[in-house]
MMTF fields as JSON, N, C-alpha, C and O atoms, coordinates in Angstrom:
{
  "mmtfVersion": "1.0.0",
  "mmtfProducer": "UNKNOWN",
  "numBonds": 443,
  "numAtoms": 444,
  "numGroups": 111,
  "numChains": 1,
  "numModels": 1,
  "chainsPerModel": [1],
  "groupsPerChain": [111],
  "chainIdList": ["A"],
  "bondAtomList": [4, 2, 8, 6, 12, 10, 16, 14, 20, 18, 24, 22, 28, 26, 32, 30, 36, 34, 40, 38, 44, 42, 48, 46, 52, 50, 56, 54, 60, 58, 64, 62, 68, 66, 72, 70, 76, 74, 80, 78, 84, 82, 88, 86, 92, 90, 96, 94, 100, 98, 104, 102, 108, 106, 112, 110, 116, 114, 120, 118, 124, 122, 128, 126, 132, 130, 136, 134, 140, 138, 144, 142, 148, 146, 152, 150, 156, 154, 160, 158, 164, 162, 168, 166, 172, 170, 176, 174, 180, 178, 184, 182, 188, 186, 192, 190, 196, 194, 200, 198, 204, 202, 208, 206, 212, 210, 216, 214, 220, 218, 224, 222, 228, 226, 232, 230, 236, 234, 240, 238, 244, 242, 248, 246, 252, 250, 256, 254, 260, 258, 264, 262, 268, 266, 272, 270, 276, 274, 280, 278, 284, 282, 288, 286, 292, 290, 296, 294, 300, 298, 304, 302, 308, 306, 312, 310, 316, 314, 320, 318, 324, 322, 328, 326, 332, 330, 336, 334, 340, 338, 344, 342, 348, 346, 352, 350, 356, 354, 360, 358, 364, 362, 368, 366, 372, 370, 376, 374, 380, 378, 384, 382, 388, 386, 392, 390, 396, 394, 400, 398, 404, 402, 408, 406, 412, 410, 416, 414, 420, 418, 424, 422, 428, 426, 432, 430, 436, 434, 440, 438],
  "bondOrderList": [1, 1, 1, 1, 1, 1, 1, 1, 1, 1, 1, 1, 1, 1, 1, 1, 1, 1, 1, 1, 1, 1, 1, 1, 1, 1, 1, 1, 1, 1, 1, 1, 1, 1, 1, 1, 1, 1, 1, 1, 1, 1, 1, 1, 1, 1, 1, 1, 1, 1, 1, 1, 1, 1, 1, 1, 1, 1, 1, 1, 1, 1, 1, 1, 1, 1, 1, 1, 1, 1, 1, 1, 1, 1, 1, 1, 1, 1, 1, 1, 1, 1, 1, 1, 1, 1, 1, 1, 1, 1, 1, 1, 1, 1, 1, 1, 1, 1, 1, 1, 1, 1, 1, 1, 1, 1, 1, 1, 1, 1],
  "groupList": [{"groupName": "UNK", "atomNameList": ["N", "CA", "C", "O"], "elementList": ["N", "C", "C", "O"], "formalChargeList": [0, 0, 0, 0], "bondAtomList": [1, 0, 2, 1, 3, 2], "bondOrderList": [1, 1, 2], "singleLetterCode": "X", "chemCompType": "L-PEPTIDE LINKING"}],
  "groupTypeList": [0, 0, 0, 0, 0, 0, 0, 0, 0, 0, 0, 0, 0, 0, 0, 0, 0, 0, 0, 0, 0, 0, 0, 0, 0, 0, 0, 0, 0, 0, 0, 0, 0, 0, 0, 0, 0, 0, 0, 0, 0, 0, 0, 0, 0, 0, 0, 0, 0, 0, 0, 0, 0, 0, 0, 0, 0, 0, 0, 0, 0, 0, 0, 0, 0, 0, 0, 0, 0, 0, 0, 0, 0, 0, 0, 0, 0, 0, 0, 0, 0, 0, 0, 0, 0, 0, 0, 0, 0, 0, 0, 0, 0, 0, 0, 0, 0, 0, 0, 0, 0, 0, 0, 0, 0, 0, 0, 0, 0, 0, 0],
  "groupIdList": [1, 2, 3, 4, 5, 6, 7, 8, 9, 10, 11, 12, 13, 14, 15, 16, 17, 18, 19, 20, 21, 22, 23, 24, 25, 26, 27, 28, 29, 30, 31, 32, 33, 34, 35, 36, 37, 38, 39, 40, 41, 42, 43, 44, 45, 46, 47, 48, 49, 50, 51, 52, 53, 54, 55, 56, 57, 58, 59, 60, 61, 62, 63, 64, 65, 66, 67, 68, 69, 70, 71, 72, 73, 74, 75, 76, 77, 78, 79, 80, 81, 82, 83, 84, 85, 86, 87, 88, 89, 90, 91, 92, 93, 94, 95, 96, 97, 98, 99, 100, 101, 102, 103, 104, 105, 106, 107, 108, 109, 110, 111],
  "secStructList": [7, 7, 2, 2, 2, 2, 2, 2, 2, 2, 2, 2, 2, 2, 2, 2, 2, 2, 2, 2, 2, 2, 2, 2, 2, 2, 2, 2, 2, 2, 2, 2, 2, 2, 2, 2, 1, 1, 7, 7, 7, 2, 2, 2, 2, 2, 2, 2, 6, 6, 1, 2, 2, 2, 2, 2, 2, 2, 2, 2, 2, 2, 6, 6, 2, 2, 2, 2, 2, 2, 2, 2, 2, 2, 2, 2, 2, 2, 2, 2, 7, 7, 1, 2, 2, 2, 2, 2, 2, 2, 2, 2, 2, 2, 2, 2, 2, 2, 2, 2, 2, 2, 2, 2, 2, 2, 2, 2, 2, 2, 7],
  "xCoordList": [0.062, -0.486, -1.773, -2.688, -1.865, -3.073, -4.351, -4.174, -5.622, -6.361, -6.306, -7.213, -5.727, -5.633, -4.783, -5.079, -3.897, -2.508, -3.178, -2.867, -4.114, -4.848, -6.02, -6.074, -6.709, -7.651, -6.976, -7.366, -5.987, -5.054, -4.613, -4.541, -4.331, -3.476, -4.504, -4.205, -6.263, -7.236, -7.509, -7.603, -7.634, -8.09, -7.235, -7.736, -5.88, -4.927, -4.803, -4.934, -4.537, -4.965, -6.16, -5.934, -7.44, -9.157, -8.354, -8.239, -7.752, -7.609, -6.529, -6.672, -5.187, -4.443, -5.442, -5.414, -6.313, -7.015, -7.622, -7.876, -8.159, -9.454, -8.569, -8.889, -7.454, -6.578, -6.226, -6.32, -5.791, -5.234, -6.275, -6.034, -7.556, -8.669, -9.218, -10.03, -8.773, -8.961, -8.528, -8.952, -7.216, -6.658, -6.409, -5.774, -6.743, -7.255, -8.366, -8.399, -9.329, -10.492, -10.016, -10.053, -9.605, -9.52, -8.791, -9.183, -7.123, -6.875, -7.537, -7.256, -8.905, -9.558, -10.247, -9.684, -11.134, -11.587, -10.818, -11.305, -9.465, -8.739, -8.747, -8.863, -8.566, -7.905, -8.971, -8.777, -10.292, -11.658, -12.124, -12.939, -11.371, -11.764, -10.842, -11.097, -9.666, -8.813, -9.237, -9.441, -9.298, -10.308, -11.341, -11.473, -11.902, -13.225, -14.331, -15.476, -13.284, -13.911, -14.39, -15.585, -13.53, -13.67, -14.499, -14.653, -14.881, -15.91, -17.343, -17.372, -18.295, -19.812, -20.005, -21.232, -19.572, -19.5, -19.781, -18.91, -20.737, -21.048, -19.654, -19.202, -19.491, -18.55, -17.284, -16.495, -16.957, -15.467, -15.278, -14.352, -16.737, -16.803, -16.952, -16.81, -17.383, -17.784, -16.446, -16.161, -15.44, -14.184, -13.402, -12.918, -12.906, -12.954, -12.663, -11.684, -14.024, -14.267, -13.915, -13.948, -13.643, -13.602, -12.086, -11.786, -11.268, -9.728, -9.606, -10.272, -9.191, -8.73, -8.543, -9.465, -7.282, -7.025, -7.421, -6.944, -8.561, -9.458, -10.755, -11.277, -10.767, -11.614, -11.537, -12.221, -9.951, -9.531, -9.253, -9.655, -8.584, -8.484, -10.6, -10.989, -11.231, -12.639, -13.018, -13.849, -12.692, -12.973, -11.905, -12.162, -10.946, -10.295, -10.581, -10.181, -11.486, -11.419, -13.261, -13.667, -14.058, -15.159, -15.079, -16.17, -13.992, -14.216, -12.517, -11.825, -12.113, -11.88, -12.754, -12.75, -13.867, -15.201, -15.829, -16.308, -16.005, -16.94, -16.022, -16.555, -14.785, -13.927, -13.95, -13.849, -14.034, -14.048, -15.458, -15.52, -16.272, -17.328, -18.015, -18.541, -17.652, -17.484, -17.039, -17.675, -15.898, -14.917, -15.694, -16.036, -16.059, -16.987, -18.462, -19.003, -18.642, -20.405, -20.08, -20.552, -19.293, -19.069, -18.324, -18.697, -17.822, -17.261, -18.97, -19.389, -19.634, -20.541, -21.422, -21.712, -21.68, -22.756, -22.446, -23.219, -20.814, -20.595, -20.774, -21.126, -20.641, -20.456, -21.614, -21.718, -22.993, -24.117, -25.376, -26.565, -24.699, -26.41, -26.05, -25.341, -26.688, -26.481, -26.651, -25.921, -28.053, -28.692, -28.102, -28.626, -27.107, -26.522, -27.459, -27.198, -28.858, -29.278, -29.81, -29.812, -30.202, -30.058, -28.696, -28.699, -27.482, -26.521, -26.206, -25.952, -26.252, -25.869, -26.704, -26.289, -28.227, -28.687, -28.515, -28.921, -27.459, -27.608, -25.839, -25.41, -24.823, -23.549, -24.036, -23.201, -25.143, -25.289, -25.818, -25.142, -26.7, -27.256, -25.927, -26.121, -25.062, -24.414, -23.607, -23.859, -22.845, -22.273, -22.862, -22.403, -23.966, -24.892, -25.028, -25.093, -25.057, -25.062, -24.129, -24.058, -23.065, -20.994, -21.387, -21.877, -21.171, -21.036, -22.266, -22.016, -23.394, -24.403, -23.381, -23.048, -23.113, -22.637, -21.318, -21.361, -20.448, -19.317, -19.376, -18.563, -20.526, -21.563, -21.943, -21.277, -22.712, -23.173, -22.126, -22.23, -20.856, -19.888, -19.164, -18.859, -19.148, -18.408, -19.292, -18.978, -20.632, -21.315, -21.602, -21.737, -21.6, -21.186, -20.804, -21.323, -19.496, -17.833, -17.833, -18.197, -17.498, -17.56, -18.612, -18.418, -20.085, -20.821, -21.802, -22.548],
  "yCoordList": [30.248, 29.028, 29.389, 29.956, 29.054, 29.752, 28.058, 27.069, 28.508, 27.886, 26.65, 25.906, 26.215, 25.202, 24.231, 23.04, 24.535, 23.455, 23.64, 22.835, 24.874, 24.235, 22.868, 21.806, 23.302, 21.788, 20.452, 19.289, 21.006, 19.856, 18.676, 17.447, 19.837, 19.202, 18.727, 17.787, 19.378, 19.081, 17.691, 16.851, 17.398, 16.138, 15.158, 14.506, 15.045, 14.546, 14.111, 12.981, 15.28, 14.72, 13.968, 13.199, 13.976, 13.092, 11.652, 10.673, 11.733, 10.357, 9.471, 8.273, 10.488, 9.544, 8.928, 7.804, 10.101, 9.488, 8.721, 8.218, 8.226, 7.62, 6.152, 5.095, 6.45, 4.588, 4.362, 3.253, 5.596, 5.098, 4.564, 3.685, 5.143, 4.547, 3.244, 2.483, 3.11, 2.091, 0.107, -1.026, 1.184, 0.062, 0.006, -0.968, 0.797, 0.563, -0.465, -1.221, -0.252, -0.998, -2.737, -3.665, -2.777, -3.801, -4.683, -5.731, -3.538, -4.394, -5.027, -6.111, -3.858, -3.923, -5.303, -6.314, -5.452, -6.491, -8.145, -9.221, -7.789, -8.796, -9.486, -10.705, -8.338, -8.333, -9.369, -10.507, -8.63, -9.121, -10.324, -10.973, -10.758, -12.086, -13.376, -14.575, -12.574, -13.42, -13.934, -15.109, -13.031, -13.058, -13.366, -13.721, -13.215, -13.66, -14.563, -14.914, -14.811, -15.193, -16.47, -16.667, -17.619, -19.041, -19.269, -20.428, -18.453, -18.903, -18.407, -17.666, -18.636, -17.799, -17.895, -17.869, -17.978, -18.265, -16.674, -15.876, -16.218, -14.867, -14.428, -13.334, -15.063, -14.886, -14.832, -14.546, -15.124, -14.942, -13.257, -12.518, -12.983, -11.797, -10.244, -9.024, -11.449, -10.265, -9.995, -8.907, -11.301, -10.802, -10.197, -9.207, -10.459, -9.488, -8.01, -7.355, -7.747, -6.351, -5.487, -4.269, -6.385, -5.943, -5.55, -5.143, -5.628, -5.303, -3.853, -3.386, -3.168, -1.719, -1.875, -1.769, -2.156, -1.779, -2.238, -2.156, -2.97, -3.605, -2.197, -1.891, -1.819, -0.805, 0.29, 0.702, 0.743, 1.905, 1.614, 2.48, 0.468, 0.104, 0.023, 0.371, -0.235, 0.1, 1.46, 1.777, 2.247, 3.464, 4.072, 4.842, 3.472, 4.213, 3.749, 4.419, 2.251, 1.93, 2.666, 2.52, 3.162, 3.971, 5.129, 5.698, 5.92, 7.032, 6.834, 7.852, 5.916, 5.956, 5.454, 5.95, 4.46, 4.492, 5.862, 6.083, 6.859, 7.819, 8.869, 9.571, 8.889, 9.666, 9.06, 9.898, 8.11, 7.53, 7.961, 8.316, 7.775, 8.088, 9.173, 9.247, 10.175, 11.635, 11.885, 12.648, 11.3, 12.118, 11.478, 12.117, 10.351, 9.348, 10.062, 10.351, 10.12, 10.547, 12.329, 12.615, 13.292, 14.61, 14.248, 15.184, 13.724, 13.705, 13.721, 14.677, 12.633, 11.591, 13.355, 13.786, 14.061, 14.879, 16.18, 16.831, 16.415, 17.757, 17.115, 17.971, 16.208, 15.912, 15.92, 16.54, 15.312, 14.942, 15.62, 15.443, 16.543, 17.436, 19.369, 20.315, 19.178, 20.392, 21.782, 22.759, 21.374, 22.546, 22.853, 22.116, 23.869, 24.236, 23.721, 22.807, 24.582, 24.268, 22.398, 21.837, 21.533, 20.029, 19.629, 18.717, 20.128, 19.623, 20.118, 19.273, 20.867, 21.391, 20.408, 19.846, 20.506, 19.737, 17.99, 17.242, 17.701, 15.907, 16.29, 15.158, 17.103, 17.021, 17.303, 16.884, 17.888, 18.3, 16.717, 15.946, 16.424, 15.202, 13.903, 13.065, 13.879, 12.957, 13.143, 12.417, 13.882, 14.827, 14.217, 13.535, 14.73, 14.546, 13.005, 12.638, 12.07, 10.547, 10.386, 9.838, 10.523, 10.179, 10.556, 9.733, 11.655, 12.018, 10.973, 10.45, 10.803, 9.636, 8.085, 7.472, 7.892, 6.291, 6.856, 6.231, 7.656, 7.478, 7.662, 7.159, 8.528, 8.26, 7.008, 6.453, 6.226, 5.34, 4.455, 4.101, 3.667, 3.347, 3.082, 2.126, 5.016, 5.282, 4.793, 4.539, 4.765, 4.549, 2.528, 1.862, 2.164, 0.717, 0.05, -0.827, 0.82, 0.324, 0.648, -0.343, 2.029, 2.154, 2.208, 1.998, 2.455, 2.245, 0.978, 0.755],
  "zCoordList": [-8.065, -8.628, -9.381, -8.784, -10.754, -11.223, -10.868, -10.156, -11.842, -11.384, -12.197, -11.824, -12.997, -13.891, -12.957, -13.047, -12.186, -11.823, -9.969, -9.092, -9.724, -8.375, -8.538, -7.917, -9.41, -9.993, -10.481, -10.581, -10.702, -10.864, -9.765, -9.792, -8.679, -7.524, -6.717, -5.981, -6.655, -5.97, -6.327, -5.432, -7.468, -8.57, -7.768, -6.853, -8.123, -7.794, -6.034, -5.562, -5.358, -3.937, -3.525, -2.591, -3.99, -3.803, -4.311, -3.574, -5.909, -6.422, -5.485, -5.238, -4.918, -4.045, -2.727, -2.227, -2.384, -1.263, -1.25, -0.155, -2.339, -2.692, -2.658, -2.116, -3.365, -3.376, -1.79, -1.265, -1.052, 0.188, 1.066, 1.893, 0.878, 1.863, 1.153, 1.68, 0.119, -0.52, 0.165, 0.396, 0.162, 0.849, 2.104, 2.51, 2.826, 4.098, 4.523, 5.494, 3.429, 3.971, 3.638, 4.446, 2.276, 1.666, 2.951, 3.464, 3.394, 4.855, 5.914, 6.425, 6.34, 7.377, 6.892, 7.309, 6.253, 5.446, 5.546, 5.892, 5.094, 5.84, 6.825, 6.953, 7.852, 9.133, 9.573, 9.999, 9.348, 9.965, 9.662, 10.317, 8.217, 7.893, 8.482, 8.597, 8.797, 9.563, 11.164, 11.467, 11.889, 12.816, 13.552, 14.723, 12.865, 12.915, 12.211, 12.496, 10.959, 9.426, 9.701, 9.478, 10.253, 10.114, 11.586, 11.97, 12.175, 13.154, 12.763, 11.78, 13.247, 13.079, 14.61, 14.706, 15.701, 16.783, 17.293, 16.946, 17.96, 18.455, 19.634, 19.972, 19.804, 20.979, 20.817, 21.717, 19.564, 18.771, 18.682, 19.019, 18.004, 17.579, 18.676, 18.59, 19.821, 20.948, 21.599, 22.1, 21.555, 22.166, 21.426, 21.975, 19.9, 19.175, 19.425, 19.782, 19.059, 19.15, 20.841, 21.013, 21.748, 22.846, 23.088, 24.211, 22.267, 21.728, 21.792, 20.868, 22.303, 22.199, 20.927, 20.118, 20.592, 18.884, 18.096, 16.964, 18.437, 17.503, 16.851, 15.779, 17.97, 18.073, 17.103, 16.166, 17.949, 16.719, 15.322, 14.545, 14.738, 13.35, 13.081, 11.966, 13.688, 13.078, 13.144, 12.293, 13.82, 13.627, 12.172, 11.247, 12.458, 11.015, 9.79, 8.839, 9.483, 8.572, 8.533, 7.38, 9.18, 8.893, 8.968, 8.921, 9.097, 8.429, 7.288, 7.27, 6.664, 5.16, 4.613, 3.487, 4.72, 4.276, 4.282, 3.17, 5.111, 4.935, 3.998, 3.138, 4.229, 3.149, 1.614, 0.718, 1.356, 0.483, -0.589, -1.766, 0.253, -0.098, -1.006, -2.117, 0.341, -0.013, -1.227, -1.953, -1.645, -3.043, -3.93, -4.925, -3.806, -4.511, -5.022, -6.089, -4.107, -4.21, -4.932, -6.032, -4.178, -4.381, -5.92, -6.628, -6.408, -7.895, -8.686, -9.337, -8.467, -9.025, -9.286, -10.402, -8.034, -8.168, -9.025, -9.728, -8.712, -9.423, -11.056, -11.868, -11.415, -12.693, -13.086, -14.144, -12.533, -13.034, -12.433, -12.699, -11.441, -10.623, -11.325, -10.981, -12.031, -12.786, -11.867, -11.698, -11.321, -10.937, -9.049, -8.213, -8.564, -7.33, -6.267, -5.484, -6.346, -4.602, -4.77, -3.675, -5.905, -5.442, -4.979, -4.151, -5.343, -5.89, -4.054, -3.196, -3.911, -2.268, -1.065, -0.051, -1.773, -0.69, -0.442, 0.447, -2.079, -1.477, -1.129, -0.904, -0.998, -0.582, 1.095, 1.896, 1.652, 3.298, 3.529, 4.21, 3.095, 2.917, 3.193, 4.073, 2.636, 2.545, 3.819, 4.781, 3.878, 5.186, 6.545, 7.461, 6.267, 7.578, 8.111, 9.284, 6.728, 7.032, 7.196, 8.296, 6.731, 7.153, 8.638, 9.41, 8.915, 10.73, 11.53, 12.616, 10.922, 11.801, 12.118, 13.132, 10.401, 10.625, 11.73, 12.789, 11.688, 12.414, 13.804, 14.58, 14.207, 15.969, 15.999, 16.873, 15.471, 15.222, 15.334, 16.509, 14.708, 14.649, 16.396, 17.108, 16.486, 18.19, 19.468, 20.63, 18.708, 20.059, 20.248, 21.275, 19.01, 18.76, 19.872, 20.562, 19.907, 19.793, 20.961, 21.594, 22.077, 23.366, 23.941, 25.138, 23.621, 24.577, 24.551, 25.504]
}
């Protein structure tokens, strides 16, 4: 496979991902407005979330948010941060906040 039709397939796999987490969220978004939407009632929301699989569809719809992101933000920088060591330090940077929100997220949610 030379390097023209590997950049190809790289491009190509980020852009399918980018629609599939796409619509993941847009679901999650749904789901949540169905749910929870027509109350403001704290307690709708506390039982809610107290759903096992309520749980896990939020964990999956934050990290296709944090995937999403990534290809998002990592496109945005290779295109427009010229110079390697900025360009390295806001991709660790970003990294580093994806893995916070998704602790953050886990510790939410089970503890």
């Amino acid at each position: 496979m030379d390097m023209v039709t590997m950049r190809n397939s790289v491009g190509l796999r980020d852009w399918l991902i980018q629609r599939v987490t796409a619509v993941i969220l847009v679901c999650y978004l749904a789901l949540v407005l169905i749910l929870v939407g027509k109350s403001g009632d704290i307690h709708v929301w506390q039982r809610t979330f107290q759903l096992s699989w309520i749980k896990w569809v939020t964990l999956l719809a934050m990290l296709s948010l944090c995937w999403h992101a990534w290809i998002g933000l990592w496109t945005i920088f290779t295109d427009y941060v010229k110079h390697d060591g900025v360009r390295r330090v806001l991709e660790v940077l970003v990294l580093l906040l994806n893995l916070f929100y998704v602790l953050w997220v886990i510790k939410i949610l089970w503890w």
